[in-house]
C-alpha positions as a Markdown table, in Angstrom:
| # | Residue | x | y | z |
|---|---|---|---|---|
| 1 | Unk | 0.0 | 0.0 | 0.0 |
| 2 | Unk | 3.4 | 2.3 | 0.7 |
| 3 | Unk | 4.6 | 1.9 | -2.5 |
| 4 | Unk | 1.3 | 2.5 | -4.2 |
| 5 | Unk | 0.7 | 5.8 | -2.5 |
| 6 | Unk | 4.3 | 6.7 | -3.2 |
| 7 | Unk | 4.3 | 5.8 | -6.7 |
| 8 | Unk | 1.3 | 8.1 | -6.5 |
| 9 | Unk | 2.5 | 10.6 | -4.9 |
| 10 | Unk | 5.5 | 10.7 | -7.6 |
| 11 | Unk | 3.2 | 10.9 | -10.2 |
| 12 | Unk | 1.0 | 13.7 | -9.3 |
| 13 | Unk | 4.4 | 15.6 | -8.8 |
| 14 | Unk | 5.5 | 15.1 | -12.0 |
| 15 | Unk | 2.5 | 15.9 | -13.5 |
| 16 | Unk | 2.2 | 19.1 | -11.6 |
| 17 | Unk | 5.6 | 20.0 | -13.1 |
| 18 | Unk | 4.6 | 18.9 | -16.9 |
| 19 | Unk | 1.9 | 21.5 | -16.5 |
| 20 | Unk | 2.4 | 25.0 | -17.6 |
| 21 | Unk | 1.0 | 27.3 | -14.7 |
| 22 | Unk | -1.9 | 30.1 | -15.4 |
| 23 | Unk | -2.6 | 30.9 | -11.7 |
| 24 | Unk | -2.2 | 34.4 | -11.1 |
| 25 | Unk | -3.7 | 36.6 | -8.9 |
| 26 | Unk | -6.1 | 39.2 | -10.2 |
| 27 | Unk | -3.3 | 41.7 | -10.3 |
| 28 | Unk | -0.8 | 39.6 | -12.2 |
| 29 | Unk | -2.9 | 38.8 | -14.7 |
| 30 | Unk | -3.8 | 42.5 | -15.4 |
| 31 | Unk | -0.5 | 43.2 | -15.3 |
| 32 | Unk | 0.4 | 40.1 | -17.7 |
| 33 | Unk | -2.4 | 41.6 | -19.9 |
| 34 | Unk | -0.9 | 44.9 | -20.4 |
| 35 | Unk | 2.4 | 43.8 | -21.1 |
| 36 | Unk | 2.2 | 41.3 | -23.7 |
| 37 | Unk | 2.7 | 37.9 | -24.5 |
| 38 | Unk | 6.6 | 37.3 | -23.7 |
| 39 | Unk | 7.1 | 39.0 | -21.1 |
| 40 | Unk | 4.2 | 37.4 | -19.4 |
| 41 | Unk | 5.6 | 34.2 | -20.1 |
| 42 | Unk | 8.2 | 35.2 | -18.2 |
| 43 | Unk | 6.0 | 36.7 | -15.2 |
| 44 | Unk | 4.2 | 32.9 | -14.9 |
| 45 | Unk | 8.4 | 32.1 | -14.6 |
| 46 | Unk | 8.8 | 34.4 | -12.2 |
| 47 | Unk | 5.8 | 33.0 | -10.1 |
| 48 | Unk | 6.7 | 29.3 | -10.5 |
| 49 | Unk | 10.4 | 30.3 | -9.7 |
| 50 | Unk | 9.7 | 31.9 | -6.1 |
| 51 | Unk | 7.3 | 29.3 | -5.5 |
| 52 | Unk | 9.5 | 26.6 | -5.9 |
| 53 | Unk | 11.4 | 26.9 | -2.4 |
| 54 | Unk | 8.5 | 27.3 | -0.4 |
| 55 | Unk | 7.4 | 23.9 | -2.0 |
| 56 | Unk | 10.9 | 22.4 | -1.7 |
| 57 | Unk | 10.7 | 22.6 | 1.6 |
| 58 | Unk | 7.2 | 21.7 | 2.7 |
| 59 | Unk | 7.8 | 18.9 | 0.6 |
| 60 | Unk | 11.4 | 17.9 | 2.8 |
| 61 | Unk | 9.4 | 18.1 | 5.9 |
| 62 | Unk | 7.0 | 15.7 | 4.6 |
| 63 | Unk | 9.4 | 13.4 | 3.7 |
| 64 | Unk | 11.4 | 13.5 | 6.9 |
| 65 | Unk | 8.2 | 13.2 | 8.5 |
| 66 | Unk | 7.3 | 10.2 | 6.9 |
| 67 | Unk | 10.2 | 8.8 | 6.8 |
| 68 | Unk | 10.3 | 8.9 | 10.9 |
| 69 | Unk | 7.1 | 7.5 | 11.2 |
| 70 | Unk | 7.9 | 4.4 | 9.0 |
| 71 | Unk | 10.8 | 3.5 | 11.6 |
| 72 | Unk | 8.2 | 3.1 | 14.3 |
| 73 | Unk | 6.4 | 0.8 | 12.5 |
């Protein structure tokens, strides 16, 4: 059962990453609307890049948390 929710876990990561991001708050996308096509691109990079440590490590704590509570098993 583990591995199965792991293997899921794994995958819904990936896919999260396969998929290009258009969440923007109401400002952001104004903003993205005024300035054009690339350089909105690169504001949806911008988002995804500062949001990407955050997620780095809410995602470690997880895992060490996890990985603790297999031991007691």
């Amino acid at each position: 059962m583990k591995k199965c929710a792991l293997i899921l876990l794994i995958t819904y990561h990936f896919s999260l990453i396969a998929y290009p991001a258009h969440a923007q708050c109401s400002i952001c996308t104004r903003t993205a609307q005024q300035l054009g096509e690339k350089p909105a691109k690169a504001l949806n990079a911008g988002i995804i890049y500062l949001a990407f440590m955050p997620m780095m490590i809410a995602g470690y704590i997880g895992y060490r948390w996890w990985k603790s509570n297999k031991s007691f098993e």
